[in-house]
C-alpha positions as CSV (number, residue, x, y, z in Angstrom):
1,X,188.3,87.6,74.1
2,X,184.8,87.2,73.5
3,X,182.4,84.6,75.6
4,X,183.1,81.8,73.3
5,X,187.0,82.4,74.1
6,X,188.1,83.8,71.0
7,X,189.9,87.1,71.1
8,X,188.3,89.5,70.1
9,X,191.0,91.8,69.3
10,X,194.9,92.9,70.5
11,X,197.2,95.0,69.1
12,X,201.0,95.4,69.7
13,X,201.8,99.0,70.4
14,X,205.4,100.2,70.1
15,X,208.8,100.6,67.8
16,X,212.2,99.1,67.6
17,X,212.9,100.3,71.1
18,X,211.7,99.0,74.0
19,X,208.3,99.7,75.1
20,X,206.8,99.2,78.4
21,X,203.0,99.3,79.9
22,X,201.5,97.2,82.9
23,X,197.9,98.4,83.4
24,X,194.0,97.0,83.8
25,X,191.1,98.8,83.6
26,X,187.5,98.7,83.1
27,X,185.3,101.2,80.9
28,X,181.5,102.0,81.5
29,X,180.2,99.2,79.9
30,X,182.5,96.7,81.7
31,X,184.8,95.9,79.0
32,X,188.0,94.7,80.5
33,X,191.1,96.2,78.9
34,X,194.8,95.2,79.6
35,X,198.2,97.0,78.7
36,X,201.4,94.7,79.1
37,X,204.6,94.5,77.8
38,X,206.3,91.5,76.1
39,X,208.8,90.0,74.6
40,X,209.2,87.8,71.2
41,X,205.9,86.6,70.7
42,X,202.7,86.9,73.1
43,X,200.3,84.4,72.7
44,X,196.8,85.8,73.5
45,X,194.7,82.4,72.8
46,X,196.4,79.5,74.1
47,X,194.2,77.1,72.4
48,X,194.9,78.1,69.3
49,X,198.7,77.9,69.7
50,X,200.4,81.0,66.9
51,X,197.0,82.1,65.2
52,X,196.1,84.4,67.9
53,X,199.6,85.9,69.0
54,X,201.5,89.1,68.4
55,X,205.5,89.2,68.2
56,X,207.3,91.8,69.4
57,X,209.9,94.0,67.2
58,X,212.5,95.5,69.7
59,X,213.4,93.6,73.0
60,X,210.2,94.6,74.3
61,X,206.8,95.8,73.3
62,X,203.0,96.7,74.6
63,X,199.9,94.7,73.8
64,X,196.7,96.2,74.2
65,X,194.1,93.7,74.4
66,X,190.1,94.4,75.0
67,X,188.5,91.5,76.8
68,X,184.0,91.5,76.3
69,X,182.7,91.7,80.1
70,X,180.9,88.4,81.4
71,X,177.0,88.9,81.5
72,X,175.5,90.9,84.3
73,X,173.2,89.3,86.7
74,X,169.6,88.1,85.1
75,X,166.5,89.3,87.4
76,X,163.6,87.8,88.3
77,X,160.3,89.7,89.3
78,X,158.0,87.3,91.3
79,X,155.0,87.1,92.8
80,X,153.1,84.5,94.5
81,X,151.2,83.8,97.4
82,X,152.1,82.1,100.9
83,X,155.2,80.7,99.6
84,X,157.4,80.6,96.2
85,X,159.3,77.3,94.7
86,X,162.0,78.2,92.8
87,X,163.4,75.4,89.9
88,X,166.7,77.3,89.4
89,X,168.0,75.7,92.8
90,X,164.8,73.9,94.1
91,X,164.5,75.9,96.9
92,X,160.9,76.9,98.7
93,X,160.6,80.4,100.2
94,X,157.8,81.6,102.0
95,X,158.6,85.2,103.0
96,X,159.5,88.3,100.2
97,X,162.8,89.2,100.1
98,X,165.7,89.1,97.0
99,X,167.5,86.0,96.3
100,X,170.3,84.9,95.0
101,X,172.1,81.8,92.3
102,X,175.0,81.4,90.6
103,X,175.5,79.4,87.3
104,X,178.5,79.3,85.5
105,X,178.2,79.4,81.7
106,X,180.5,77.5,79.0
107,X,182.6,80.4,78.7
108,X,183.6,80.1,82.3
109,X,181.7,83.4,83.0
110,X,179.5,83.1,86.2
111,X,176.0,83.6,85.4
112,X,174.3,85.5,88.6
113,X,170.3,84.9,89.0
114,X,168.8,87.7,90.9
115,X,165.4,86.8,92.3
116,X,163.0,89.4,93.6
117,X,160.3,87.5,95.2
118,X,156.8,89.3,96.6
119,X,154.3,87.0,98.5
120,X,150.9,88.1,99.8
121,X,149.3,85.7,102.1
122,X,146.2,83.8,102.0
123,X,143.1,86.1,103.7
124,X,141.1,83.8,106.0
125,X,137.4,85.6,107.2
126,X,135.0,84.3,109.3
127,X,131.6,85.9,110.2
128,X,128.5,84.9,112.0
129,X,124.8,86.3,110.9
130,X,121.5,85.2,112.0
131,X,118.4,85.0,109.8
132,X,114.5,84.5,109.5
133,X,114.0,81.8,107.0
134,X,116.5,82.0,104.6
135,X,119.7,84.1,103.8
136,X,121.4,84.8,100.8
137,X,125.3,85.0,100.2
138,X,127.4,84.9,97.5
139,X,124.5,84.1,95.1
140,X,123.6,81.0,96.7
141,X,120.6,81.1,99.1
142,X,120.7,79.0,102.5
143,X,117.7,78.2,104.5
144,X,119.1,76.0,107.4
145,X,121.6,76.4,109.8
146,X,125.3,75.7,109.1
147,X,129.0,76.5,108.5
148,X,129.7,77.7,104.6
149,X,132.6,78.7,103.1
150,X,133.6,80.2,100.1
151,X,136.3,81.4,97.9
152,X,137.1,85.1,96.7
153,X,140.2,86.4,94.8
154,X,141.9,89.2,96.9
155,X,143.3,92.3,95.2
156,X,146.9,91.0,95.2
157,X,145.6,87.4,92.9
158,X,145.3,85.2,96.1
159,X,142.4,83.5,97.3
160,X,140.4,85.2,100.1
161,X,139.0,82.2,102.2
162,X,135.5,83.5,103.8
163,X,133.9,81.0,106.4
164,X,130.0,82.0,107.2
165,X,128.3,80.4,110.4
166,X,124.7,80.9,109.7
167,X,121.7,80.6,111.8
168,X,117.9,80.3,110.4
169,X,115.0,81.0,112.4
170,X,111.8,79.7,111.0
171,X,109.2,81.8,110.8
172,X,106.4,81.2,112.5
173,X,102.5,80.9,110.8
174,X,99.3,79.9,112.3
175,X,95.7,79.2,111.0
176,X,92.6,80.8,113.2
177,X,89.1,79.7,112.5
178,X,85.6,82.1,113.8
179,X,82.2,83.1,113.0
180,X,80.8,86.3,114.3
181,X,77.5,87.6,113.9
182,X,77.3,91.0,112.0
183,X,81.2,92.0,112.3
184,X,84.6,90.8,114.0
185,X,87.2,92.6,115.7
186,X,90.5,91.4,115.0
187,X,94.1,92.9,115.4
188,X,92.7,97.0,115.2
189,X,90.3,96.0,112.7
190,X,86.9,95.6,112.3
191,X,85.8,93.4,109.4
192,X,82.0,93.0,108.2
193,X,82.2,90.6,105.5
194,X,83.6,87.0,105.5
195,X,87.2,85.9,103.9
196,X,90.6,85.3,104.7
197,X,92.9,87.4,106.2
198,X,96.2,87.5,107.2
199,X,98.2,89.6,109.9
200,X,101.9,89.7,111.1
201,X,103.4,89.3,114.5
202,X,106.9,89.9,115.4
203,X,107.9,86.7,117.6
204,X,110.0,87.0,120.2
205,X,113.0,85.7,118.4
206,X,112.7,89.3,116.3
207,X,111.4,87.1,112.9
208,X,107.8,87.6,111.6
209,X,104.8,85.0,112.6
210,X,101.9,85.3,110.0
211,X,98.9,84.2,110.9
212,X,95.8,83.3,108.8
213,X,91.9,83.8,109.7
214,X,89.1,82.4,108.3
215,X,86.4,84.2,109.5
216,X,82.9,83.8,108.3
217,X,80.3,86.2,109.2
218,X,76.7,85.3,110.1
219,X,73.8,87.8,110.0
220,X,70.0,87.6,110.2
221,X,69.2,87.5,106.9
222,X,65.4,89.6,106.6
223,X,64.7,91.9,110.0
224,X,61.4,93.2,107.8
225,X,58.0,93.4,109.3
226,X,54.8,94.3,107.4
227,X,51.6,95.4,108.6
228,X,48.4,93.1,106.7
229,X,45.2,93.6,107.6
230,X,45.8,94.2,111.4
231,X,48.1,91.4,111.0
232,X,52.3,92.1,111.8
233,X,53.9,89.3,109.6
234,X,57.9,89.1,109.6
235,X,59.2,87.8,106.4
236,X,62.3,86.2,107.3
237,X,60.8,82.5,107.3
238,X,63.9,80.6,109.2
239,X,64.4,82.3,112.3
240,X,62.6,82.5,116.0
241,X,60.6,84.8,116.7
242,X,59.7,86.6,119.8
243,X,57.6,90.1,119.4
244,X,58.0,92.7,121.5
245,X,56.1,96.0,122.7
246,X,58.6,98.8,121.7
247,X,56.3,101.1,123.6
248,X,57.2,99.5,127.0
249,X,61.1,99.2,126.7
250,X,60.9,96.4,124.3
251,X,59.3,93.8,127.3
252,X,58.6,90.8,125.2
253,X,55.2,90.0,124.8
254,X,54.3,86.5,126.3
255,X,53.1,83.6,124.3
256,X,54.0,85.8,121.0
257,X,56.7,83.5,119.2
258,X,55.0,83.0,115.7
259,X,55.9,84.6,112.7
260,X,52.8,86.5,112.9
261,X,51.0,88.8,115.6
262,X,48.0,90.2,116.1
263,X,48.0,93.4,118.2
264,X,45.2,93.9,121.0
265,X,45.9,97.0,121.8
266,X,47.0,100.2,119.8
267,X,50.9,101.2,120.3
268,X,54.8,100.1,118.6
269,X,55.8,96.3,117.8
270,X,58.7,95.0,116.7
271,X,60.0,91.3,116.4
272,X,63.3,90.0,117.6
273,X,64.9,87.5,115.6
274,X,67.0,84.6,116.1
275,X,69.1,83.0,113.0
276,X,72.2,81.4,112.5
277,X,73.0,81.7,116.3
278,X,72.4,86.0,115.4
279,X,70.1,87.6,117.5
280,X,68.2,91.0,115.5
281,X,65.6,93.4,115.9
282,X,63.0,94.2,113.2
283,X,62.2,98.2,112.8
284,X,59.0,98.9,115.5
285,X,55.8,99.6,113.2
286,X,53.2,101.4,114.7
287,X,49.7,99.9,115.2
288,X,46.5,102.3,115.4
289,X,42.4,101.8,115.0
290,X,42.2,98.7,116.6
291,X,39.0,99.4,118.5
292,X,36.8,100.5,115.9
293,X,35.1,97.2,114.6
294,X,35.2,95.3,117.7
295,X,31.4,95.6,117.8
296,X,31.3,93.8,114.4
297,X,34.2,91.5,115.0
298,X,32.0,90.1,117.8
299,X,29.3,89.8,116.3
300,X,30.8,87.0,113.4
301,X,30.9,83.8,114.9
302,X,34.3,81.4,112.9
303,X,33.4,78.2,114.0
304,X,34.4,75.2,114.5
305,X,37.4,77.1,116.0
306,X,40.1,74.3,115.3
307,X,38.7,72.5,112.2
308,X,39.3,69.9,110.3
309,X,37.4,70.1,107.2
310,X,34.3,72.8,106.6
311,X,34.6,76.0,108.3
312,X,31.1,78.1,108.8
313,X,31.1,82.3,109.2
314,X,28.0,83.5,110.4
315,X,26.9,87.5,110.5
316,X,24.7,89.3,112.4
317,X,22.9,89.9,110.0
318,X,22.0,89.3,106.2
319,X,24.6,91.6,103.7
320,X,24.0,92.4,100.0
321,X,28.1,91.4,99.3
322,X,30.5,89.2,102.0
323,X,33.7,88.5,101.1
324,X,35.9,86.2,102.8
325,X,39.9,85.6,102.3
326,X,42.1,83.0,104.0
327,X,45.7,84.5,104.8
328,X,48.8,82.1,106.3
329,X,50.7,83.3,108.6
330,X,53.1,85.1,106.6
331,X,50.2,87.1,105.4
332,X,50.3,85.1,101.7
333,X,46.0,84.8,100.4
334,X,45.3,81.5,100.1
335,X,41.7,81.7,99.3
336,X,38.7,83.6,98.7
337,X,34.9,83.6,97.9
338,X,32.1,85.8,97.6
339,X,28.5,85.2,98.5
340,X,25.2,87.6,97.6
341,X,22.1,88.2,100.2
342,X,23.4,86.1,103.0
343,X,23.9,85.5,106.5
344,X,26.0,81.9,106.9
345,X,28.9,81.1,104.6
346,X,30.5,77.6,104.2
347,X,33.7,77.2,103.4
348,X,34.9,74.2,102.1
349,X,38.7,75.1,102.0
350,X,41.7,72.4,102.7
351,X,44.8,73.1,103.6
352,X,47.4,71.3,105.6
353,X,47.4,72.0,109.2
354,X,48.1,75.1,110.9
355,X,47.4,79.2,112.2
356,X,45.2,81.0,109.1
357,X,43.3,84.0,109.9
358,X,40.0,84.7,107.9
359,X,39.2,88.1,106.7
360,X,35.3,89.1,106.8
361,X,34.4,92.1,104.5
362,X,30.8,92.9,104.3
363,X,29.4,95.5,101.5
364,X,33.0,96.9,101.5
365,X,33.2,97.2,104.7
366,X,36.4,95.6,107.5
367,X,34.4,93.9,109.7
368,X,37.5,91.9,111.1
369,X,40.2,89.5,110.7
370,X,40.0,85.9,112.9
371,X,43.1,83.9,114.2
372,X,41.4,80.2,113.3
373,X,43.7,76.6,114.1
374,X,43.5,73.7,111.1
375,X,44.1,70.4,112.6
């Protein structure tokens, strides 16, 4: 009998004698087979009353009949995670194990279900992390405090649930303004020029501070002396001036706070400077021969001494050639003029008020240079 209930085959077994057999057995495939005796007729499908039936020839004979086995058990491999529904009987499991449903089929046979459920549970991770401005996680970057999650597939296909609690620390930056004269020491470093520059401090909280300076470096901007006509003239033209005796342990020199200075006295000058809130020193020059025409020099008479207007220079005597130059006090020549065979010159120079010396030279010879005041 087959599983739509037809038979599938039987066979009567025996003579005119009588026959006897009464055995059940199944082979290695589960096929049912079934030795009886009978007598007249055996009907092997009911339903189908004579058509499937086998009459016997003496008073009794064997049937052997082969019945197909009913389907073995259907499995089921599943696996899932945290917990399995299962349509065939609507149940929810949530641990692995093997499970079991029976279904009976049209041919009466029982149809077994054999589940083999595997779950793998849901990974839950939490971690804390603190960082200095900003952090990055995941491929997204965070720069303020918080709780994140996110979620990862785990080796077995489930979902790994990771929580973050982040901190952010700023980090910390300041600006610093200064002027220096000549150079600035700052952080182990000693910087000559001006500009912008930037250091890094650890701040307590372990993240990096950067901090900024803007530093701007003042100098005196000419120290240089030169040496005209007995004349020391420094050339920087927007600073104070004070001159001072290098011979004598630089002592300044009193009164002597003009650009220019006229030595008395043979020896080493130099001029301090004042610019820019800088204080310099020009190089010392050395000064020698003063002495020499101070017979001549007074002899010539500058006068008036101030002046407004004309200014007369009288020699001792009549000269063949006099030459006479104005200087200002930065030792520039202003003027000049030459007379022939005379004694008394008149000069009829104008310039605006102020220190000019007047240079005398008589038949080529220095005879002196004069400190004179224009009102």
């Amino acid at each position: 009998m087959n599983s739509l209930q037809s038979v599938e085959w039987s066979v009567r077994w025996g003579g005119y004698d009588d026959d006897f057999g009464n055995a059940l057995g199944l082979d290695v495939q589960n096929n049912l087979w079934c030795i009886r005796g009978f007598r007249g007729v055996a009907y092997m499908n009911p339903a189908t009353s004579t058509a499937d039936s086998l009459v016997a020839l003496g008073m009794e004979d064997v049937f052997i009949s082969k019945f197909n086995q009913c389907p073995l058990p259907t499995v089921m491999q599943v696996a899932g995670c945290d917990s399995y529904y299962w349509p065939v009987n609507q149940q929810n499991y949530a641990a692995s194990g093997t499970y079991y449903d029976t279904l009976t089929s049209a041919s009466s046979c029982d149809s077994v279900l054999q589940l083999n459920l595997t779950l793998s549970s849901t990974d839950s991770v939490s971690s804390a992390y603190t960082a200095c401005g900003s952090y990055f996680w995941n491929g997204t970057l965070y720069t303020a405090s918080g709780t994140y999650t996110d979620t990862l597939v785990h080796s077995s296909g489930c979902d790994s649930i990771v929580t973050l609690h982040l901190t952010v620390l700023s980090i910390g930056s300041g600006t610093l303004t200064d002027t220096a004269c000549g150079s600035y020491f700052w952080n182990g470093t000693l910087y000559t020029a001006s500009g912008t520059y930037t250091d890094t401090h650890v701040q307590s909280s372990g993240c990096d501070s950067l901090v900024t300076l803007n530093l701007y470096i003042d100098s005196v901007s000419d120290r240089t002396v030169s040496l005209q006509m007995g004349v020391l003239v420094a050339h920087n033209t927007q600073a104070e001036y004070q001159w001072l005796d290098c011979s004598n342990q630089f002592v300044p020199i009193p009164g002597q706070t003009m650009a220019t200075f006229q030595p008395l006295a043979n020896g080493m000058y130099a001029v301090q400077l004042i610019e820019n809130g800088c204080i310099d020193t020009s190089d010392c020059i050395s000064i020698t021969g003063i002495g020499l025409s101070e017979t001549l020099n007074r002899r010539v008479l500058i006068a008036p001494n101030p002046h407004t207007e004309t200014l007369n220079v009288r020699l001792p005597y009549i000269v063949g050639l006099c030459t006479v130059r104005i200087y200002d006090a930065w030792g520039r020549e202003l003027y000049q003029v030459e007379h022939r065979f005379t004694d008394t010159l008149e000069l009829e120079w104008l310039g605006p008020p102020g220190i000019y010396f007047v240079e005398v030279m008589a038949d080529q010879n220095h005879w002196g240079r004069f400190k004179v005041l224009r009102e």
